[in-house]
Every structure is written in structure tokens, then in C-alpha cells.
C-alpha positions in Angstrom: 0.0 0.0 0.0 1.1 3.7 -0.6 0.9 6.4 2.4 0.1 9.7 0.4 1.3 12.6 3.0 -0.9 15.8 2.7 1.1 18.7 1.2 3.6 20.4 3.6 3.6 17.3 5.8 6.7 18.0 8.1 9.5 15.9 8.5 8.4 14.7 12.1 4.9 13.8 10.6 6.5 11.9 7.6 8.9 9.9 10.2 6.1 9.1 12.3 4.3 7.3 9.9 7.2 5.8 8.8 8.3 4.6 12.3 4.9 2.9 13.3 4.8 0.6 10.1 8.4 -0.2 11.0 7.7 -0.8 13.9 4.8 -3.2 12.7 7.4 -5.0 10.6 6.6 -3.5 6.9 9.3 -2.4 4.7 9.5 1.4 3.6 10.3 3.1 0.7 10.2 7.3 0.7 9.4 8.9 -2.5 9.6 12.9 -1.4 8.1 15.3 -4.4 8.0 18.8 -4.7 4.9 19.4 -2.8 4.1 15.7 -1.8 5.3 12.7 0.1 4.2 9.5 -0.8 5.4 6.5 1.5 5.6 2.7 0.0 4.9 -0.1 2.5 5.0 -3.6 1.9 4.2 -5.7 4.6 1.7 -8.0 6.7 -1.6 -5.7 6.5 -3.1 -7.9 9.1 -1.5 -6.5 11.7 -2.4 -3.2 10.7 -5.4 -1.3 11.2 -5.6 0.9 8.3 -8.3 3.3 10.1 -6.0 3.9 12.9 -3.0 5.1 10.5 -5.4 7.3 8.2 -6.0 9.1 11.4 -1.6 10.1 11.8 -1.0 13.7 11.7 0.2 14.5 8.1 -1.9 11.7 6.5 -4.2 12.7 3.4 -5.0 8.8 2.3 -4.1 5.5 2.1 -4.4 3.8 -1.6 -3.7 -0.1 -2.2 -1.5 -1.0 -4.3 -3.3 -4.1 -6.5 -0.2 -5.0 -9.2 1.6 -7.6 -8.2 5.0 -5.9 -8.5 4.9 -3.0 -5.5 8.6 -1.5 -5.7 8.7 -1.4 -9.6 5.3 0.6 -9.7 4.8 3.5 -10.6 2.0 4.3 -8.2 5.1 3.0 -5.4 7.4 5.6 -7.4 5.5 8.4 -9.0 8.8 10.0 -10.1 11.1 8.6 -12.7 14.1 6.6 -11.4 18.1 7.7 -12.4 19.9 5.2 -12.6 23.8 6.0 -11.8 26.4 3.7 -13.6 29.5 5.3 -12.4 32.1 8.3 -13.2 28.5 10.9 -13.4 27.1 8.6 -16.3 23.3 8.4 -15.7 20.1 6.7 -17.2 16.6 8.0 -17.4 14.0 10.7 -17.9 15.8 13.7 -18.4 19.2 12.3 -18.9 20.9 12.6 -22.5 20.3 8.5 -24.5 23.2 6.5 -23.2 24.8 4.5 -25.7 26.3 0.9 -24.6 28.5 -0.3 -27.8 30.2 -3.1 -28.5 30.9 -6.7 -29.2 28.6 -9.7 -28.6 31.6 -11.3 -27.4 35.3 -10.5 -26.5 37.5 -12.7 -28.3 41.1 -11.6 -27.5 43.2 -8.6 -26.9 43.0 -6.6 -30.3 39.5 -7.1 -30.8 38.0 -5.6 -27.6 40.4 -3.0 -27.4 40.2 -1.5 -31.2 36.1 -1.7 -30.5 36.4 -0.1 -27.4 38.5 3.0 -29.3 36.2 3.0 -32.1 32.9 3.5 -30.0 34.9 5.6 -27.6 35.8 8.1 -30.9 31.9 7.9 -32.2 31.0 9.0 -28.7 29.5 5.8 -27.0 29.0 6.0 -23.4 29.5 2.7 -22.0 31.6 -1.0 -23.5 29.7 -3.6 -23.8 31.0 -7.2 -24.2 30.2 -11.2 -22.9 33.2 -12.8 -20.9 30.4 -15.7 -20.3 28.1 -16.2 -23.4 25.2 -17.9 -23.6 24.5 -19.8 -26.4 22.2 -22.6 -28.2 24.1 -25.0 -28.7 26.9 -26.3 -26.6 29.2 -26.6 -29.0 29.5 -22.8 -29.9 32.1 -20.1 -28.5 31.0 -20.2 -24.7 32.9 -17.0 -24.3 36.3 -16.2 -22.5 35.6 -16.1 -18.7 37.8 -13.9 -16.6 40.3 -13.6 -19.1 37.7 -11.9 -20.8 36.9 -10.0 -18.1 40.2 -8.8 -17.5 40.5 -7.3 -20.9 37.4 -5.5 -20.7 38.9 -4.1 -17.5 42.2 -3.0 -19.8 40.2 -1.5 -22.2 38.1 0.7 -20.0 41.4 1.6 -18.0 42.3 2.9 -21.7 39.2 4.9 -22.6 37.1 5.3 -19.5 33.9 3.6 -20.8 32.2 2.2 -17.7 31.9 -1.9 -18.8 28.5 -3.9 -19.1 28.9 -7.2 -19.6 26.4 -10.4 -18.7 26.2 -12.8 -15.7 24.8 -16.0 -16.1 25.3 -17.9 -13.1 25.3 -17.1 -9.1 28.6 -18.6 -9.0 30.2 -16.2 -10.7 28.6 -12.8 -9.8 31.3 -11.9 -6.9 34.0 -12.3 -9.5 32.0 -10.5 -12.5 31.6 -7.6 -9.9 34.7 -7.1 -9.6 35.3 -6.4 -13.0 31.3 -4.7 -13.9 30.3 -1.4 -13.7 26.9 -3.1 -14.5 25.9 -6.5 -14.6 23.7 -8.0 -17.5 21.0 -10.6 -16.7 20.3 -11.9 -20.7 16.8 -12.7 -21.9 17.1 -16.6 -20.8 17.6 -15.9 -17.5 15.3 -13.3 -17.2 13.2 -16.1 -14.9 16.3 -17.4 -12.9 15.1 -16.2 -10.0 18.4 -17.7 -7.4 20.0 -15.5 -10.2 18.1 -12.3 -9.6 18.3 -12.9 -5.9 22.0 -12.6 -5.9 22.3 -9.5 -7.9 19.8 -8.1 -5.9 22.1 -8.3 -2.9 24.7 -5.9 -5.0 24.6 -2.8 -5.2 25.7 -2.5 -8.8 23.7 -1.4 -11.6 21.4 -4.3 -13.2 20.9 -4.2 -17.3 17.7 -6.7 -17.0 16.8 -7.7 -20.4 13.2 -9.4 -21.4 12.6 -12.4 -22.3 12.1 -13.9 -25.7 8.0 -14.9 -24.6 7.7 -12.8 -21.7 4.5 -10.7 -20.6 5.6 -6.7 -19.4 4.2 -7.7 -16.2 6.5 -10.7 -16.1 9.6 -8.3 -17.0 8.6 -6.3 -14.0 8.0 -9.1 -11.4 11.3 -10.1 -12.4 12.2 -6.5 -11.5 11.1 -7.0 -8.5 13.2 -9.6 -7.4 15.8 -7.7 -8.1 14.6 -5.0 -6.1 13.3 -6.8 -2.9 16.9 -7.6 -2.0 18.1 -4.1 -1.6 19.3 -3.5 -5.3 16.9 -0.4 -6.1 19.5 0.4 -9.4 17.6 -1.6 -12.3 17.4 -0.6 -15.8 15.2 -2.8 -18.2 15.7 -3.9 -21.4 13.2 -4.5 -24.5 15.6 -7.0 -27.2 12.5 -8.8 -29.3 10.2 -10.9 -28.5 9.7 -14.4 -30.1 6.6 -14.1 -32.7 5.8 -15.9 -35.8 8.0 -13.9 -37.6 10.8 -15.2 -39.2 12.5 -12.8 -41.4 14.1 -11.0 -38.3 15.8 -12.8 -35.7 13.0 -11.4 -32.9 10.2 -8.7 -33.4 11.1 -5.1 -32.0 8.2 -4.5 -29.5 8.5 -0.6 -29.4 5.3 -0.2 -27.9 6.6 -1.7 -24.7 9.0 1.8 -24.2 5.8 3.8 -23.6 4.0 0.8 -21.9 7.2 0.4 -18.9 6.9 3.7 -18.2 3.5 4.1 -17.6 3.7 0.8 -15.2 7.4 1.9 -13.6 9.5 4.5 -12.8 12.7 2.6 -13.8 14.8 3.5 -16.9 14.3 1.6 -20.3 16.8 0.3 -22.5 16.8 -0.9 -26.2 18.7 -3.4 -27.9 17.4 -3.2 -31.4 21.1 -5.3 -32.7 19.3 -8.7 -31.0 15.8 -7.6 -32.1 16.1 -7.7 -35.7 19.6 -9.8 -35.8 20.6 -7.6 -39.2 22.7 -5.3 -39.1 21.0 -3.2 -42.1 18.1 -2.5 -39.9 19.7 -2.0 -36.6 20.2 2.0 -37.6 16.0 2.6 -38.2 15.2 0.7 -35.4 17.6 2.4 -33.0 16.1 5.9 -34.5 12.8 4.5 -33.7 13.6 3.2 -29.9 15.1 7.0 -29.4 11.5 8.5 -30.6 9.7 5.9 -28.7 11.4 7.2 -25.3 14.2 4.7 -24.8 16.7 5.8 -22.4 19.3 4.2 -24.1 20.7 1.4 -26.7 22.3 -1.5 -26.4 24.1 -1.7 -29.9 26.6 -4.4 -31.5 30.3 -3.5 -33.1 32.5 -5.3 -33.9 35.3 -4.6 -36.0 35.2 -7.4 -38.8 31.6 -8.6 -38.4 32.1 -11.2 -40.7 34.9 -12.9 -38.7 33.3 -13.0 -35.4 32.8 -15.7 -33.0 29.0 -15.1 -32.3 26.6 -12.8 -33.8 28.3 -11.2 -36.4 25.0 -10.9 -39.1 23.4 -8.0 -37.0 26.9 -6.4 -36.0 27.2 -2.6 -37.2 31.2 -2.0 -38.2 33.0 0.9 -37.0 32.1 3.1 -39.7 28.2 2.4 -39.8 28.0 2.7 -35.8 30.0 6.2 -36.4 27.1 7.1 -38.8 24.8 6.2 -36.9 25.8 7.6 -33.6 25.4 11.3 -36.2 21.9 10.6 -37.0 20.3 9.8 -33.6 21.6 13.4 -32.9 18.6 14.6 -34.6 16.4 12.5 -33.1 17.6 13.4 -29.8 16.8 17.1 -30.1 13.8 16.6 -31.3 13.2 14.4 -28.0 15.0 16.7 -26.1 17.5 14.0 -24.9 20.2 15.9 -26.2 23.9 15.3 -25.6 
């Protein structure tokens, strides 16, 4: 349920409230506006008596909260969530579209590092790049583990692009952390719920991508796993959705940009490189998630597409991603998301 605290409410009225559901065992969460206080509490309402709090100095109402997801919601949230990555990078409503660019997966030394200078020059914002890869078959390029890790580290030490890169098992979340400025949780594990536990007891940024047949409201439970361990810095991520359509690898649901944010407050990413799996359409659709609302992209470079390890078909090269990077310029002004 959500405390709404009449306008002006002072500080010791606001605490008060807060105290006695405390004190009742219920979890709180403050959102303080310009003129207005609203107060999240999840909890055991049977030992409650909802009549007795209405009646608090400072209270204006008490409204139940009836989605499943509490600390995702908007109606828990009214105001949109930043989400701080590192170094005064932000994501969200009002920030300028942050650009996370790079290859599906590092492969050695030269590869990550001569991406991580061209996206660096083409003004990226963050390095993307999977040390662990998850993949269909068993037989493919499983990615290079901390080796990979370390020289994601060695190329953000040479440009300063804050590093997202995927975890894919609890087991290794202490070690990707050390390496992460924000930790990926792919489509297929959207569900793993141990795993969204674990990175929900960081305090590191969490890229949460959708998965392939998930519902919004499935996305945002997921969320909220995340978030009922502590970990309030999520950012989700539309990549496709599985549909009957086969001429792209998924189908681009644009219309869940919009959707999220009238649901949530938190930030919402785009990765139209895994949406459409061709590289030819990655540039319109990235246009389109930027006029849509997204926050941000999630875009694949690589440096010889047509020698990489995994994904190379909807890889943009250098050159394109340069392009690219020039036209959304437009569409940020008109969006006023400027950089």
C-alpha cells in the first residue's frame, strides 16, 4: 500500500508514519516530491489497522496498491528513477540517451580493445561485451571467462567507458563484480530467479533484459526480485520478442517503451542489434527506440563482423555505428534527450 502525506507534511509527521509501520514489521520506501510525500509499504496488513494510520498527523489517504509488483510501480514511485552507472554517467527521464556499444563477445586482446577505441571516438558511453556467453548450442564459442573479463577491464582503464557485460550464473557474480560497472542478466535468465536474488544483494547497476516470450508484467515481477533484496538500481531492457516472424531474428516491440513507463519508474533500454539480428536494420530501429522514449541502446560492433565468433550478421562496423551515432543526434533534439 502507498501512504500519500498531505502537502507540507513535516518531517516529524513523515517519520512518524514511517516509524509505526516499521515498527509493525513493513518495509518502507520514501518517495519525497515537490509538494508531496508519498510513503511505500509492503508488509503483513493484518496486523495493521488501516483506520488507525489514516487518522496520523500528516496523512491525506491511504491507496492499495493491486499489481503484483509493489517497488517497480509506478503508483510506489511516482517519479522517474536515475539510474547511476559510475564516473557521473546516468540513465533516465531527463538524462541525455546512453549508448552501450560493443561486441557480442570478447575474443582476444586486439578485438575488444580496437572496438572499445572505435565507439569511444563515435561518442558511445558505456563497453559492452560477454566474458560468459550464452548460447544454443553447446558446441558454440562459450565465451572467455575472466580472461575476458580482464580485458574488458584493460580497455576501460584505456578509454574510460564504464563496462556492461552479462552474468549468467550465481557462482560467478562476486567475481563479475569485480570487474562490472553493471551486470547483464540476458533474456534466458530473465526467470532465474536464485539469479536475480543474488544481484539483488549488490549494489551494482542491473541491465535486465526481457525475455524472448515474456508478458511486461512478467519483466517487471522479475524486476522485482531484483529490487526486494536491496538492489533499487535496475534498468530494463526491450531486445524482441519471439513471434511468428521469421524474417528477423525477434520482433522489435516498441510499444513496450511507452508501456514500462506508464507501469514503472525505472529507466528503459533498447537493444534493437538482437531484435532484428541484421545489421541493415539495426540504424531505423535504433532511431525508432530513441523517438519511442528509450533511455538508451544497447548496440553491437564489432570490428570485422564477418569474422566473429558469435553474432556477427546484426553487427554494425565501426564506420556504420560512427554514422549512426550522427543521425540519432537529430532525433535526440527533437526528444530533447540531447547530448
Amino acid at each position: 500500500m502507498i501512504i500519500i502525506m498531505k502537502p507540507g507534511a513535516s518531517d516529524d509527521q513523515i517519520n512518524g508514519v514511517a516509524d509505526k509501520l516499521k515498527g509493525l514489521g513493513f518495509g518502507i520506501h520514501l518517495s519525497k516530491g515537490v509538494e508531496q510525500t508519498i510513503i511505500g509499504a509492503i508488509g503483513d496488513k493484518t496486523t495493521l489497522q488501516v483506520e488507525t494510520l489514516q487518522m496520523m498527523p500528516g496523512v491525506s489517504k491511504i491507496v492499495a496498491v493491486r499489481k503484483p509488483y509493489k517497488l517497480v510501480s509506478r503508483e510506489f514511485h511516482p517519479q522517474d528513477s536515475v539510474i547511476n552507472v559510475g564516473a557521473g554517467l546516468k540513465i533516465g527521464a531527463g538524462c541525455p540517451v546512453v549508448v552501450m556499444a560493443g561486441p557480442c563477445s570478447v575474443e582476444n586482446r586486439e578485438q575488444i580493445l580496437a572496438t572499445a577505441r572505435a565507439v569511444k571516438n563515435a561518442g558511445a558511453h558505456m563497453l559492452r561485451g560477454g566474458a560468459f556467453k550464452p548460447r544454443t548450442s553447446p558446441y558454440s564459442f562459450q565465451g572467455l571467462g575472466e580472461e575476458g573479463l580482464k580485458l574488458l577491464k584493460e580497455a576501460k582503464e584505456e578509454t574510460g567507458l564504464p563496462i556492461v557485460t552479462e552474468v549468467m550464473d550465481t557462482r560467478d557474480v562476486a567475481l563479475i563484480v569485480k570487474y562490472a560497472d553493471m551486470l547483464q542478466i540476458g533474456a534466458r535468465n530473465m526467470q532465474n530467479f536464485n539469479l536475480l536474488k543474488e544481484v539483488g544483494k549488490t549494489k551494482k547497476p542491473i541491465l535486465l533484459k526481457r525475455g524472448l516470450s515474456a508478458t511486461l508484467e512478467e519483466l517487471l515481477m522479475s524486476a522485482e526480485y531484483i529490487m526486494s533484496e536491496g538492489n533499487k538500481n535496475v534498468v530494463l531492457c526491450e531486445r524482441g520478442i519471439r513471434t511468428f516472424e521469421t524474417y528477423t531474428r525477434n520482433t522489435l516491440d516498441l510499444s513496450a517503451v511507452p508501456a514500462i513507463k506508464e507501469l514503472s519508474h525505472l529507466p528503459v533500454v533498447v537493444d534493437p542489434s538482437h531484435a532484428v539480428g541484421k545489421w541493415s536494420l539495426v540504424s531505423s530501429m535504433s532511431k525508432a527506440a530513441v523517438a519511442s522514449g528509450a533511455d538508451g541502446l544497447m548496440i553491437e560492433v564489432c570490428p570485422k563482423p564477418e569474422e566473429a565468433f558469435s553474432d556477427g550478421a546484426q553487427s554494425l562496423t565501426p564506420d556504420n555505428f560512427s554514422k549512426l551515432m550522427e543521425e540519432l543526434k537529430t532525433v535526440e533534439s527533437v526528444s530533447d534527450r540531447s547530448r
